[in-house]
C-alpha positions as a Markdown table, in Angstrom:
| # | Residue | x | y | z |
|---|---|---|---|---|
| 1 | Unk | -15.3 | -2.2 | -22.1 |
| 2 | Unk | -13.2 | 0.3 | -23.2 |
| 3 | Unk | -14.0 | 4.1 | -21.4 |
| 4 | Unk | -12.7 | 7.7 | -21.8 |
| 5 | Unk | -12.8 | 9.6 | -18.5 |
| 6 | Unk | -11.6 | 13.6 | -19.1 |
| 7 | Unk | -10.0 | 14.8 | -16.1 |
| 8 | Unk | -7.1 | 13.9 | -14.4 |
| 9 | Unk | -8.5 | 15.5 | -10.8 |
| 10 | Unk | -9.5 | 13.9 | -7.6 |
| 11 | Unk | -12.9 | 12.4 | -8.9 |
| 12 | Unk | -11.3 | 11.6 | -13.0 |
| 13 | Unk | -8.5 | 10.0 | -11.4 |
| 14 | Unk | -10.0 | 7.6 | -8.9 |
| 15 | Unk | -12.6 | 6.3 | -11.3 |
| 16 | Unk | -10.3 | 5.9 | -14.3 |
| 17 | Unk | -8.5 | 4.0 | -12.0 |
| 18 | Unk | -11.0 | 1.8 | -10.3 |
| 19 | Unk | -12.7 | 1.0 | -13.6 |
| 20 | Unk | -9.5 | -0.1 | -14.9 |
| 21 | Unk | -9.2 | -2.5 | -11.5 |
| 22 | Unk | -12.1 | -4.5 | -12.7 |
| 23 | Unk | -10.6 | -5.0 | -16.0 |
| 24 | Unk | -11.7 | -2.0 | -18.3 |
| 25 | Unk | -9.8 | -0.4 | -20.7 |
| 26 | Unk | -9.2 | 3.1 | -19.6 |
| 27 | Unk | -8.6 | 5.9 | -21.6 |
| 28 | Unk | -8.0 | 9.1 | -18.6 |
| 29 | Unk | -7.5 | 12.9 | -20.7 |
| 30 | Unk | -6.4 | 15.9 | -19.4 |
| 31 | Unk | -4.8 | 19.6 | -20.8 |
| 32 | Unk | -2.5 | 19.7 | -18.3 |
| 33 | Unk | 0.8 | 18.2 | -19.7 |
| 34 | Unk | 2.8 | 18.6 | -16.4 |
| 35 | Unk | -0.1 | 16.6 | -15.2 |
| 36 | Unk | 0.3 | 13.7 | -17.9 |
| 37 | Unk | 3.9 | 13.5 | -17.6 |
| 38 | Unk | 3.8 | 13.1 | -14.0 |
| 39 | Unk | 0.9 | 10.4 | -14.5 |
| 40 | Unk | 3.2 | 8.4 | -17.0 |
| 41 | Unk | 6.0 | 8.3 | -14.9 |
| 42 | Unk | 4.7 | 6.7 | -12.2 |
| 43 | Unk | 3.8 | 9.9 | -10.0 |
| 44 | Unk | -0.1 | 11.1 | -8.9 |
| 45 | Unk | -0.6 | 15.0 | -8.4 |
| 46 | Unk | -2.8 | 13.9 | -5.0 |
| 47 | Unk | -2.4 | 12.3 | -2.1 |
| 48 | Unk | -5.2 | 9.6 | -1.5 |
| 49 | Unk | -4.3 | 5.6 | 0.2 |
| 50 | Unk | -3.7 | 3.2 | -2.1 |
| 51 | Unk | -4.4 | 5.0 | -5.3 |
| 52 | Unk | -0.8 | 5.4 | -6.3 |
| 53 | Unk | -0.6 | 1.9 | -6.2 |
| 54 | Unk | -2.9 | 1.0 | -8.1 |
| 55 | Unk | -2.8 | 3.4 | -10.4 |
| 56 | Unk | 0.9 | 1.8 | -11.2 |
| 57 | Unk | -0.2 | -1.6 | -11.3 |
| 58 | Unk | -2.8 | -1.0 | -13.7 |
| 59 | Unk | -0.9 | 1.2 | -16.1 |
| 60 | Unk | 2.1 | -1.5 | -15.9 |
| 61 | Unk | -1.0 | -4.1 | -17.2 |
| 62 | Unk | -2.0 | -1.7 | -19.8 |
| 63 | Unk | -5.2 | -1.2 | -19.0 |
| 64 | Unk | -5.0 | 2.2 | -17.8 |
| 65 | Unk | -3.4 | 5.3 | -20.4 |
| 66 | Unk | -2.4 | 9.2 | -19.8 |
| 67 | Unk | -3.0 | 11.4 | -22.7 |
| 68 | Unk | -3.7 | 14.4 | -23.9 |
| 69 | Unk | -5.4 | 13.3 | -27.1 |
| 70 | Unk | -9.3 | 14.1 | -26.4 |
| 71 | Unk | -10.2 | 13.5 | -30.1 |
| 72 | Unk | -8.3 | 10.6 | -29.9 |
| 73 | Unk | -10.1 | 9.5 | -26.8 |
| 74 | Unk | -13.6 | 10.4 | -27.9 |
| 75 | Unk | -13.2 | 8.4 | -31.5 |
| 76 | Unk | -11.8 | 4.9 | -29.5 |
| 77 | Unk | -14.6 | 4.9 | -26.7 |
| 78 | Unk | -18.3 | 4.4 | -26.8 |
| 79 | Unk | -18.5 | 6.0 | -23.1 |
| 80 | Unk | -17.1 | 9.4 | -22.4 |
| 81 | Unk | -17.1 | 10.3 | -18.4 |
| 82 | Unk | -16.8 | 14.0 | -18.0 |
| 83 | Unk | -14.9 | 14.7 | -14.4 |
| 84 | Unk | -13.6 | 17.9 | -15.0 |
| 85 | Unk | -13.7 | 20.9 | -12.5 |
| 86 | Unk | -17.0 | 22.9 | -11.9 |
| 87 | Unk | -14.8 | 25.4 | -9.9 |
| 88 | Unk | -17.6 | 28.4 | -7.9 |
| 89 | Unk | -18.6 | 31.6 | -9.6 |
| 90 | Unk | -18.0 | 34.9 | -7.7 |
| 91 | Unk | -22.1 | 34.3 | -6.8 |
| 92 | Unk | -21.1 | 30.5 | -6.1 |
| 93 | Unk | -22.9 | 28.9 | -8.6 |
| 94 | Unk | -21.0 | 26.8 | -10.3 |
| 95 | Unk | -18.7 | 27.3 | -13.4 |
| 96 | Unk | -19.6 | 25.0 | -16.7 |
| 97 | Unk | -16.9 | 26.6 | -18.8 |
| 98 | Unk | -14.7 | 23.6 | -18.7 |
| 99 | Unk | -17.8 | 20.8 | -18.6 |
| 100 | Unk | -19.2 | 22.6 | -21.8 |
| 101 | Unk | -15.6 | 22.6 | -23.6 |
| 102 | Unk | -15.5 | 19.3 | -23.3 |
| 103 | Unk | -18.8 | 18.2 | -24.8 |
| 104 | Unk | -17.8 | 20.8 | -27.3 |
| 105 | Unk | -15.2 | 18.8 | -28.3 |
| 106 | Unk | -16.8 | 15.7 | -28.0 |
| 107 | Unk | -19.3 | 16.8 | -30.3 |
| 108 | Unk | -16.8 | 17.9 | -33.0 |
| 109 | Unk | -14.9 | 14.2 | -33.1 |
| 110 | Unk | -17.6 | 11.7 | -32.3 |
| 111 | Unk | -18.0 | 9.2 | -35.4 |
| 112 | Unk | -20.9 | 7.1 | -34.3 |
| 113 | Unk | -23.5 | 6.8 | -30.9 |
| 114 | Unk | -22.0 | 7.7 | -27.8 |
| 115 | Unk | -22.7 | 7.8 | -23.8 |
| 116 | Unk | -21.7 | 10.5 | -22.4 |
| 117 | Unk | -21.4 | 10.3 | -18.4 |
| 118 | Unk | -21.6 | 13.9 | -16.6 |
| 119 | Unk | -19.1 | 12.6 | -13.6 |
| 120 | Unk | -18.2 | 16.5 | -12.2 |
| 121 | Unk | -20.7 | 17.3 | -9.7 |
| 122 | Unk | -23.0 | 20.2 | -11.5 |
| 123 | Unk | -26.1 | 22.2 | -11.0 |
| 124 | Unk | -29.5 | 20.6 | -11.9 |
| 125 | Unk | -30.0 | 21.1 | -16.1 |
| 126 | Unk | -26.5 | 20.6 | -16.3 |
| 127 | Unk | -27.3 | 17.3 | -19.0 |
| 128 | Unk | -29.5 | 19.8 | -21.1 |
| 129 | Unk | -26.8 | 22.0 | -21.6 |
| 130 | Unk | -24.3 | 19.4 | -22.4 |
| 131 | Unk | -26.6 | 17.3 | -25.0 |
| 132 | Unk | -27.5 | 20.8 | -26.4 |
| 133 | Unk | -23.7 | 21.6 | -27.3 |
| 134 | Unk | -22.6 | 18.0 | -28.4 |
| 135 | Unk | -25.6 | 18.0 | -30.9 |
| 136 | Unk | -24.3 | 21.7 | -31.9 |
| 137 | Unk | -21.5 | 19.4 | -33.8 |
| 138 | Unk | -22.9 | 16.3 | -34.2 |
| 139 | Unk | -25.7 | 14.2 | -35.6 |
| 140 | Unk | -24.7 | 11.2 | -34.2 |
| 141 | Unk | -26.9 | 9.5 | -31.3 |
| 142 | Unk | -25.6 | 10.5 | -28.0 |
| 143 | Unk | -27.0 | 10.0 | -24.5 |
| 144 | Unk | -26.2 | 11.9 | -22.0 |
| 145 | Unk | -25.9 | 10.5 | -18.5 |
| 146 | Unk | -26.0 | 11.9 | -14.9 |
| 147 | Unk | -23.5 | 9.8 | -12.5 |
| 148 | Unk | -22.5 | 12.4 | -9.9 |
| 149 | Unk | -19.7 | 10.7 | -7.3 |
| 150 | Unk | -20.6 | 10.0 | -3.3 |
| 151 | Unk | -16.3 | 10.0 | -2.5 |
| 152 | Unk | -14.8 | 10.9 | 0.5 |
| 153 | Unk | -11.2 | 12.2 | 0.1 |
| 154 | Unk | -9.4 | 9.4 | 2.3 |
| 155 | Unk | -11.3 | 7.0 | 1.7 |
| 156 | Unk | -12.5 | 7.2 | -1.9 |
| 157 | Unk | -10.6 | 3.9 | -3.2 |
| 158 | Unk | -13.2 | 1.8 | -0.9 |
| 159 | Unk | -15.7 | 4.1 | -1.3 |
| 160 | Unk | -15.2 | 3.8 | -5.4 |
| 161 | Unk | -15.0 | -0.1 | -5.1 |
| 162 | Unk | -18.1 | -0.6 | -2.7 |
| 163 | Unk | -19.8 | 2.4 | -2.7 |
| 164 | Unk | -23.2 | 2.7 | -0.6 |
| 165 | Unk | -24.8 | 3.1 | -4.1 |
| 166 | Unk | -24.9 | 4.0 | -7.1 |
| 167 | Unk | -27.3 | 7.1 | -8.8 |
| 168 | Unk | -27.9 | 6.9 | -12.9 |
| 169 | Unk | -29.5 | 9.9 | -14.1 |
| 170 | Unk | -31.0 | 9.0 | -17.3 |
| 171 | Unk | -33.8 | 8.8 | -19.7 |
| 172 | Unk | -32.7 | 6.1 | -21.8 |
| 173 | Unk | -33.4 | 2.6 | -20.8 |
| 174 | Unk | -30.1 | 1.3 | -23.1 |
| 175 | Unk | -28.1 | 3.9 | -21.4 |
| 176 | Unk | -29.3 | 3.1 | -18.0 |
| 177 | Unk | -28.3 | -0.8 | -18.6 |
| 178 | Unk | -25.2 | -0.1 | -20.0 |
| 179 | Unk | -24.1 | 2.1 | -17.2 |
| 180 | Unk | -25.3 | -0.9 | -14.7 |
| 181 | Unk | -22.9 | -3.2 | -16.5 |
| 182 | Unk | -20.0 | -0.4 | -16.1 |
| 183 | Unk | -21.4 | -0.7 | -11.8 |
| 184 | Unk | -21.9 | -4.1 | -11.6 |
| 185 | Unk | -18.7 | -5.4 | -10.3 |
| 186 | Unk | -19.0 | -2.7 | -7.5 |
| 187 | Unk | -22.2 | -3.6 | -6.4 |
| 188 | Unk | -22.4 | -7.4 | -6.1 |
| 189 | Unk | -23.6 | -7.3 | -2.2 |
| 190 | Unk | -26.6 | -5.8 | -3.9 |
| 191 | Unk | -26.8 | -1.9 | -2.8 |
| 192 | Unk | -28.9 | -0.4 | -4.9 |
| 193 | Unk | -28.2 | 1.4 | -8.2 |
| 194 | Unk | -30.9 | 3.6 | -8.5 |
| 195 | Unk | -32.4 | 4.8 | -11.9 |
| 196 | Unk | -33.9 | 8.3 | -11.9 |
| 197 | Unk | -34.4 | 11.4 | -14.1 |
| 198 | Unk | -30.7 | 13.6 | -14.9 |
| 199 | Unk | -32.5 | 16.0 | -13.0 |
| 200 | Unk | -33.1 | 14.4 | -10.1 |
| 201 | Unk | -29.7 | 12.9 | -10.4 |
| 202 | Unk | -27.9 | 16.3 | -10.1 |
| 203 | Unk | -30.2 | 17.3 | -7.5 |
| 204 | Unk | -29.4 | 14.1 | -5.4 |
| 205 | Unk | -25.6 | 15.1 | -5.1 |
| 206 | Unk | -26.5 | 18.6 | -4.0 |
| 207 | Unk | -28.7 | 17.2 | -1.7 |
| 208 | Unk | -26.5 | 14.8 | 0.3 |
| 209 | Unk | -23.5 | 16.9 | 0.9 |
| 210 | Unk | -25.9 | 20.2 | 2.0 |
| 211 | Unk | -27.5 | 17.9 | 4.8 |
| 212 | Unk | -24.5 | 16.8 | 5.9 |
| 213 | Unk | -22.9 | 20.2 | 5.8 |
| 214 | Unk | -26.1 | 21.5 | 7.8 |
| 215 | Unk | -25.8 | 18.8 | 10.2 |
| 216 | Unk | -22.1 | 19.6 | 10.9 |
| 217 | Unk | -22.9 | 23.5 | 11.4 |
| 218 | Unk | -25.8 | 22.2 | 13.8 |
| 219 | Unk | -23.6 | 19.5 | 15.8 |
| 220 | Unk | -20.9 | 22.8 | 16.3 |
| 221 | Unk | -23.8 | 25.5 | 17.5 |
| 222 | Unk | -25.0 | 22.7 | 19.6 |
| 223 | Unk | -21.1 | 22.2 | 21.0 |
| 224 | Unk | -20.8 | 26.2 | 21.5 |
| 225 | Unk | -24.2 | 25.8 | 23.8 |
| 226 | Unk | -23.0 | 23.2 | 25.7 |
| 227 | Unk | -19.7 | 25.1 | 26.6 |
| 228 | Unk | -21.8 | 27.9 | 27.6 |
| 229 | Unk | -24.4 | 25.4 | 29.7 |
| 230 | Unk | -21.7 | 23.3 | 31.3 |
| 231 | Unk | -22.8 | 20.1 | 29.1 |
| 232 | Unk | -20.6 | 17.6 | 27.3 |
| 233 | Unk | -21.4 | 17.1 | 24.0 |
| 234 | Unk | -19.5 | 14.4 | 23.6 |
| 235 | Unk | -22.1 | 12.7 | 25.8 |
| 236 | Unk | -24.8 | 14.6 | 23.9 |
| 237 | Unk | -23.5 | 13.1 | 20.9 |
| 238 | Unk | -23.5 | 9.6 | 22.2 |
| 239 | Unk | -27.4 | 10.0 | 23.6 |
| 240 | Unk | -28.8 | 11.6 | 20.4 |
| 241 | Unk | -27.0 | 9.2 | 17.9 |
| 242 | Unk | -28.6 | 6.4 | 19.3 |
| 243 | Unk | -31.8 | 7.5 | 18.4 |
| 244 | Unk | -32.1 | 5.3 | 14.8 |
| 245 | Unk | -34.1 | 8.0 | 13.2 |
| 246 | Unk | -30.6 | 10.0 | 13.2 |
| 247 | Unk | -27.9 | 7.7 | 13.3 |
| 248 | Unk | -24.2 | 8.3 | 14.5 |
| 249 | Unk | -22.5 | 9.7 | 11.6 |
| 250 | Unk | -21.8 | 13.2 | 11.0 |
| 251 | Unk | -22.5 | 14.1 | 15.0 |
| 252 | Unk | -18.8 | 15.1 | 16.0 |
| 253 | Unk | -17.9 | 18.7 | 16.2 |
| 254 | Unk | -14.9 | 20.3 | 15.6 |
| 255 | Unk | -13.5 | 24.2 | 14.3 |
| 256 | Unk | -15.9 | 23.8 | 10.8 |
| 257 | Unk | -15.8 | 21.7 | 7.3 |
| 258 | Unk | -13.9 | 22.1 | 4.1 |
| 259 | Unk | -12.5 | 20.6 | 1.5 |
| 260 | Unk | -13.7 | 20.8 | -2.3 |
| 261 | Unk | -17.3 | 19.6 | -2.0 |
| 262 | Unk | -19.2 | 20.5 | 0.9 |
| 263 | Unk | -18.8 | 24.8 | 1.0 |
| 264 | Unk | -18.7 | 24.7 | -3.2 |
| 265 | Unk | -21.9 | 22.3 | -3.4 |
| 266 | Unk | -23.9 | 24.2 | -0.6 |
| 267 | Unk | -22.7 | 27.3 | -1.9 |
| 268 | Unk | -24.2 | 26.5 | -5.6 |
| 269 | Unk | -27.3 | 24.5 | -4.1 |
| 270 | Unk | -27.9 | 28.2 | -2.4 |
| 271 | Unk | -27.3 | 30.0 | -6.1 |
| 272 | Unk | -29.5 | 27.2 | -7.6 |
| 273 | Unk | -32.0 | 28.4 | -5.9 |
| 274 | Unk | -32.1 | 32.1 | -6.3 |
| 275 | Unk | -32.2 | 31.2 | -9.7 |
| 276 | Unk | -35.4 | 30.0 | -9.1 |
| 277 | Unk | -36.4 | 33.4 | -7.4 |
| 278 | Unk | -36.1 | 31.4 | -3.9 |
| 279 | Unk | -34.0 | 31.4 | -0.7 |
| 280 | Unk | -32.3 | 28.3 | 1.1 |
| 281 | Unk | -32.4 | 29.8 | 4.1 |
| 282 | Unk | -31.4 | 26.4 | 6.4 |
| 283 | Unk | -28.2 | 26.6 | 3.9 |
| 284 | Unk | -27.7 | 30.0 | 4.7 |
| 285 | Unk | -27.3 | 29.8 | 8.6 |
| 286 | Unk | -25.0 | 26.3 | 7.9 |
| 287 | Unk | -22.7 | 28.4 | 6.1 |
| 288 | Unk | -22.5 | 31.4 | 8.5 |
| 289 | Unk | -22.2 | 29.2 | 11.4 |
| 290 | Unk | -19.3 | 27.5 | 9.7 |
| 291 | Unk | -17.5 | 30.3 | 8.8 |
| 292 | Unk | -18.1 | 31.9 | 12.7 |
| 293 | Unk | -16.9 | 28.0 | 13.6 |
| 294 | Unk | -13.5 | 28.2 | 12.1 |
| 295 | Unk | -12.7 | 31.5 | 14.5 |
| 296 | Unk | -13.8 | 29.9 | 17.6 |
| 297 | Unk | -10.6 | 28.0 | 18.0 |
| 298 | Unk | -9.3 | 31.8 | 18.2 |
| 299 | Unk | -12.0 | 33.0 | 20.8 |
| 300 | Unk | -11.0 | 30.3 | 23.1 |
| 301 | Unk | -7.2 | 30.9 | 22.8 |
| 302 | Unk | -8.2 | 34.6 | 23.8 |
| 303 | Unk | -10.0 | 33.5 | 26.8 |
| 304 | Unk | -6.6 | 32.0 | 27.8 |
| 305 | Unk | -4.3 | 34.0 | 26.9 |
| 306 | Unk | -5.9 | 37.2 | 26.0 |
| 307 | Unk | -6.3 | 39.6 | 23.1 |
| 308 | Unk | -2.6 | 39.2 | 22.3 |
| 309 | Unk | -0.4 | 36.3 | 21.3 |
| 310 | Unk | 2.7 | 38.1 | 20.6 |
| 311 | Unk | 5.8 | 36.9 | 21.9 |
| 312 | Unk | 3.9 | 33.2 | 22.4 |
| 313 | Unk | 4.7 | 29.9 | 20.7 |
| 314 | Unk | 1.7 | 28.2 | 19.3 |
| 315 | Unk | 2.0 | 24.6 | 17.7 |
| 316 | Unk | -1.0 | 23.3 | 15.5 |
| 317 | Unk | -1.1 | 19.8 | 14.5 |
| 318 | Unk | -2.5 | 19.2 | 11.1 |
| 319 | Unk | -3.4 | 21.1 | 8.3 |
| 320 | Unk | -5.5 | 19.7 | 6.1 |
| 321 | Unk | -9.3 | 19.8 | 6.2 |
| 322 | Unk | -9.3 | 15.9 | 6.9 |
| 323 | Unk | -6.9 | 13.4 | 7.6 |
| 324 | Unk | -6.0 | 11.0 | 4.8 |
| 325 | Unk | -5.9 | 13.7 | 2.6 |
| 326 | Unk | -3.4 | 16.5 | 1.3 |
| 327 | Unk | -6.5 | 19.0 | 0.4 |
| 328 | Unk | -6.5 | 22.4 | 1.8 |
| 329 | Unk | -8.7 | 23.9 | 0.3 |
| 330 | Unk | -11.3 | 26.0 | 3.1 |
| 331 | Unk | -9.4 | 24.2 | 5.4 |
| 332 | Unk | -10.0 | 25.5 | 9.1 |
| 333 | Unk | -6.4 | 25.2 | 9.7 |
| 334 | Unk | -5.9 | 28.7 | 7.4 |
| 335 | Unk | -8.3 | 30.5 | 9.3 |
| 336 | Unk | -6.7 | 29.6 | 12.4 |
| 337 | Unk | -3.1 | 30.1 | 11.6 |
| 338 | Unk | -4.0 | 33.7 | 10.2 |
| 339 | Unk | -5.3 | 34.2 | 12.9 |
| 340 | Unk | -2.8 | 33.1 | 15.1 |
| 341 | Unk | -0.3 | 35.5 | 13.3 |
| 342 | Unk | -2.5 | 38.6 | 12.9 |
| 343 | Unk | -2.3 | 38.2 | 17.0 |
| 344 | Unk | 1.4 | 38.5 | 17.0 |
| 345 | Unk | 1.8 | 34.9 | 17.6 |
| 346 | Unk | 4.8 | 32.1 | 16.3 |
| 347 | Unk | 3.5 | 29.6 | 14.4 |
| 348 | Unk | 5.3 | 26.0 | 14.3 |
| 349 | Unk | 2.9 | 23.7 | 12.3 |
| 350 | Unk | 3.1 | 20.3 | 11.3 |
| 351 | Unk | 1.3 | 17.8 | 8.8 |
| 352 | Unk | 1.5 | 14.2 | 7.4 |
| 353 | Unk | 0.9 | 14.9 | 4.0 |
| 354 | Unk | -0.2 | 18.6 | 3.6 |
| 355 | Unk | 3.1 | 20.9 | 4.3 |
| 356 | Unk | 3.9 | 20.9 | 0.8 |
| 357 | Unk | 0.3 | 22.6 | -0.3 |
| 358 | Unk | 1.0 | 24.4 | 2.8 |
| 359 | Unk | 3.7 | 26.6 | 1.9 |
| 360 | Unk | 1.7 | 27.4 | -1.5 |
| 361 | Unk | -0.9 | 29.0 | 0.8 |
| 362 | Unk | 0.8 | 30.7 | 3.9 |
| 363 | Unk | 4.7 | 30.7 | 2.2 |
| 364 | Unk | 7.3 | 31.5 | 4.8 |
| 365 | Unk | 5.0 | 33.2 | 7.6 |
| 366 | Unk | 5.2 | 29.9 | 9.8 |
| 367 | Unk | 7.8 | 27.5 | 11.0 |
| 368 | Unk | 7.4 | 23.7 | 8.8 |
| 369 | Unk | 8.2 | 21.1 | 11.7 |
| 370 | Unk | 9.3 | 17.4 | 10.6 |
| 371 | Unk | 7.0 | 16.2 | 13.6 |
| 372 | Unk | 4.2 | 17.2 | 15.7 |
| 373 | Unk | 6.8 | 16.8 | 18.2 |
| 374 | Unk | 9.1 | 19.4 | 16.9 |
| 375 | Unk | 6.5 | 21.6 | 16.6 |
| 376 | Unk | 5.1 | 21.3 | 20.1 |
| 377 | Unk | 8.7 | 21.8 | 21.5 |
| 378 | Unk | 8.8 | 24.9 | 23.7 |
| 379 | Unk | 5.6 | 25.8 | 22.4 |
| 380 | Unk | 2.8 | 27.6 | 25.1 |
| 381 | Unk | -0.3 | 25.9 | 23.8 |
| 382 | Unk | -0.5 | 23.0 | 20.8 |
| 383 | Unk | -4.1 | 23.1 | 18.8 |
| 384 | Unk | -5.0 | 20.3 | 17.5 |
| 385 | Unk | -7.2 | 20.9 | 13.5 |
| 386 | Unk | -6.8 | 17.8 | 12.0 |
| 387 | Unk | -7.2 | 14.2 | 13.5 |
| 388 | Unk | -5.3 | 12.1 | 11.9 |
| 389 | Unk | -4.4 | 8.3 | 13.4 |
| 390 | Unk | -0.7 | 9.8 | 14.5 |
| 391 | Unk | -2.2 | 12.6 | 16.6 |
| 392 | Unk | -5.0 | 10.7 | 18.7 |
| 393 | Unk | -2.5 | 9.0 | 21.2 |
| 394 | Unk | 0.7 | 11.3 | 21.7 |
| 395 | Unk | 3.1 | 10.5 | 24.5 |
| 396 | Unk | 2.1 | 13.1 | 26.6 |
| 397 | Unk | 4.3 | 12.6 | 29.0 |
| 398 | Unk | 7.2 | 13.8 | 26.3 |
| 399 | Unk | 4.9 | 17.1 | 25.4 |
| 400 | Unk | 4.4 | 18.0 | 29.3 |
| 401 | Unk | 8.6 | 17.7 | 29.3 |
| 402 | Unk | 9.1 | 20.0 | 25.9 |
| 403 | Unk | 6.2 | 22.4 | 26.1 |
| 404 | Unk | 6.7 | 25.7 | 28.0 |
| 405 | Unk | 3.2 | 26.1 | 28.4 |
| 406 | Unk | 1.3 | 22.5 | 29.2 |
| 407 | Unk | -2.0 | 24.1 | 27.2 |
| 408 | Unk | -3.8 | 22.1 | 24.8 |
| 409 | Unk | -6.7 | 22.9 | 22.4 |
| 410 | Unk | -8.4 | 20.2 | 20.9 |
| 411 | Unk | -10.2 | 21.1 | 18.0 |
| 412 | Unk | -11.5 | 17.7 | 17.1 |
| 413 | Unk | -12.4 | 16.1 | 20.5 |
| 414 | Unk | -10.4 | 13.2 | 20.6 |
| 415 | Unk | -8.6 | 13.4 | 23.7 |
| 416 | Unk | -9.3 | 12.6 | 26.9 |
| 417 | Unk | -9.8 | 15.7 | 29.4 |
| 418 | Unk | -9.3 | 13.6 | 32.3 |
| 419 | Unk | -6.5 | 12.0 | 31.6 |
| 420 | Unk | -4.7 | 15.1 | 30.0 |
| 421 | Unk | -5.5 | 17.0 | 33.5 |
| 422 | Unk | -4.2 | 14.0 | 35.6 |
| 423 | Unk | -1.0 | 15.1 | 33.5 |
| 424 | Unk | -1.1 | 18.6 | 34.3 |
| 425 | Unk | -2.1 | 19.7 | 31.3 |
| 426 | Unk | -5.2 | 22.6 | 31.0 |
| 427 | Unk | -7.1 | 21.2 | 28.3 |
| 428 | Unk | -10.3 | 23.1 | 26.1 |
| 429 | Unk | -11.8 | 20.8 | 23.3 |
| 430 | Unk | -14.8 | 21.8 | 21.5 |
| 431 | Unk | -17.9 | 21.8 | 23.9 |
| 432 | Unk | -16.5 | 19.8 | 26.5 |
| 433 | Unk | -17.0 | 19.7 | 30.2 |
């Protein structure tokens, strides 16, 4: 089958690329000629496992092809994935500029039916709207399908290839069978591809990431109350996952989400709704207590070493929001280090794959270390933000030699308090006893 995906970003990238894996001919468009060049020489403008390879192996095939050329594109492919960014209005709705430009122009070079697949994650009526504009250009059949994405950066390859399932918004039956023969080789353990409305379809995407979102926030007030009660919520974790009515996933606290989906989606779920004259208010206290999370990394370095930092060495261990990931955006970690200098503080930091986007966002204001180790190096307390693999079994016998100050701060809970204190170390996590 050959398919046109426009946008070269996180999402447009990873499917073009897994669609070419399972032997498609993919078409992938984007404005951006920096972008394109770097695409067709080998290079990916993100860091995600195992994507650069394949996206190699599958251009070297020639299934998989960088342009520019969107007429081109939408004249040599029946299906037209839209995965362009829906980046947040000031009142966090969500921006359509670029999703409507697109179908703009698909509608102007079209010569004969289409499918076109809505792939950026937008606000419910979003298919309405594009249908609306192609047909402003066009009498040619098109349908317009919802397909929003369930990826997590760091793991989205094997989230792409076997995802948990896969939602069709749509209202035409040849559409709907057409996009299950796109899905078919990704779903051949049998999780569900579910048929539904292109409402319902956007709705779904909104949906999933705002209950996660909300069950972070809750899982971090619930952390804050158990430092104040003298309970481990680690243990609290543990005892309430086990309930099968809630599951394990998404219990572990930490110093607040971020990243590109979860504050932008709950953010325009929220505007959705006072569109409709109504209020989210459950969405409303998730994003407060987020935003008061990311500063409680600060409050407990206060309760240590009081108001002021100035003349101390801090060391934070990664950057970005996850691990596996390069993304910074609303990343904790910039909150924290801000904070950390507007308290007079030095600020050594260090990051697998992030230091890069990292001196775009706080320049020359911190030291860039070449290893967590370099950064911890007479250093009076090393935070921990991100947990990557590297970071969850340290020699801490080498820190206790190098540090000035044996203080850590773990932000993601993934050290052991005994242990760390059998070393001499004072150690505060995140609603630990």
């Amino acid at each position: 089958m050959r398919i046109a995906v426009v946008g070269s970003g996180y999402v447009g990238l990873v499917a073009a690329t897994c669609f070419a894996e399972t032997g498609n001919e993919v078409v992938t468009v984007d404005r951006d000629r920096s972008k394109i060049d770097l695409l067709n020489s080998g290079g990916i403008p993100i860091y995600e496992p195992g994507l650069e390879e394949m996206v190699q192996r599958n251009r070297a095939e020639g299934r998989l092809v960088f342009t520019t050329d969107l007429p081109g594109a939408v004249r040599s492919c029946r299906i037209i994935f839209i995965a362009v960014g829906t980046p947040p209005d000031e009142d966090g709705s969500a921006d359509l500029k670029h999703v409507l430009a697109v179908a703009r122009e698909i509608g102007e070079n079209i010569d004969g039916p289409r499918i076109v697949v809505n792939k950026s994650t937008v606000p419910v009526g979003t298919a309405d709207l594009v249908r609306a504009e192609i047909m402003k250009y066009t009498t040619h059949e098109v349908s317009v399908v919802s397909n929003p994405e369930f990826l997590k950066e760091g793991t989205a390859i094997d989230d792409f290839l076997k995802p948990d399932r896969v939602v069709i918004g749509t209202s035409d039956p040849a559409a709907a069978v057409t996009m299950r023969e796109i899905y078919s080789p990704f779903v051949r353990t049998n999780n569900p591809v579910i048929v539904m409305s292109n409402r319902s379809a956007e709705m779904t995407k909104y949906v999933a990431n705002s209950l996660l979102a909300a069950r972070i926030s809750f899982m971090n007030e619930v952390a804050n109350l158990c430092d104040a009660m003298g309970a481990d919520v680690d243990e609290v974790r543990i005892g309430v996952g086990s309930d099968r009515r809630i599951g394990p996933s998404f219990l572990f606290p930490g110093v607040g989400f971020g990243g590109s989906c979860f504050p932008k989606d709950v953010r325009a779920l929220m505007a959705t709704a006072r569109g409709q004259g109504m209020r989210m208010h459950t969405l409303e206290a998730a994003v407060e207590v987020n935003e008061a999370q990311k500063r409680k990394m600060l409050e407990k370095l206060e309760a240590v070493f009081g108001p002021s930092l100035r003349g101390l060495r801090m060391a934070v261990w990664g950057l970005a929001f996850k691990p596996n990931t390069d993304d910074m955006r609303e990343a904790p970690s910039v909150v924290v280090i801000k904070g950390l200098l507007e308290r007079g503080a030095r600020v050594a930091v260090y990051d697998p794959q992030a230091m890069k986007n990292a001196r775009t966002i706080l320049g020359e204001t911190v030291e860039y270390c070449r290893s967590g180790y370099e950064a911890a190096e007479g250093a009076d307390a090393l935070i921990l933000l991100t947990e990557w693999l590297e970071f969850r079994e340290p020699d801490f016998s080498k820190l206790a030699s190098t540090m000035r100050r044996k203080a850590v701060f773990d932000g993601r809970n993934v050290w052991n308090p005994s242990k760390l204190k059998g070393l001499g170390f004072e150690y505060c996590g995140m609603g630990r006893r």
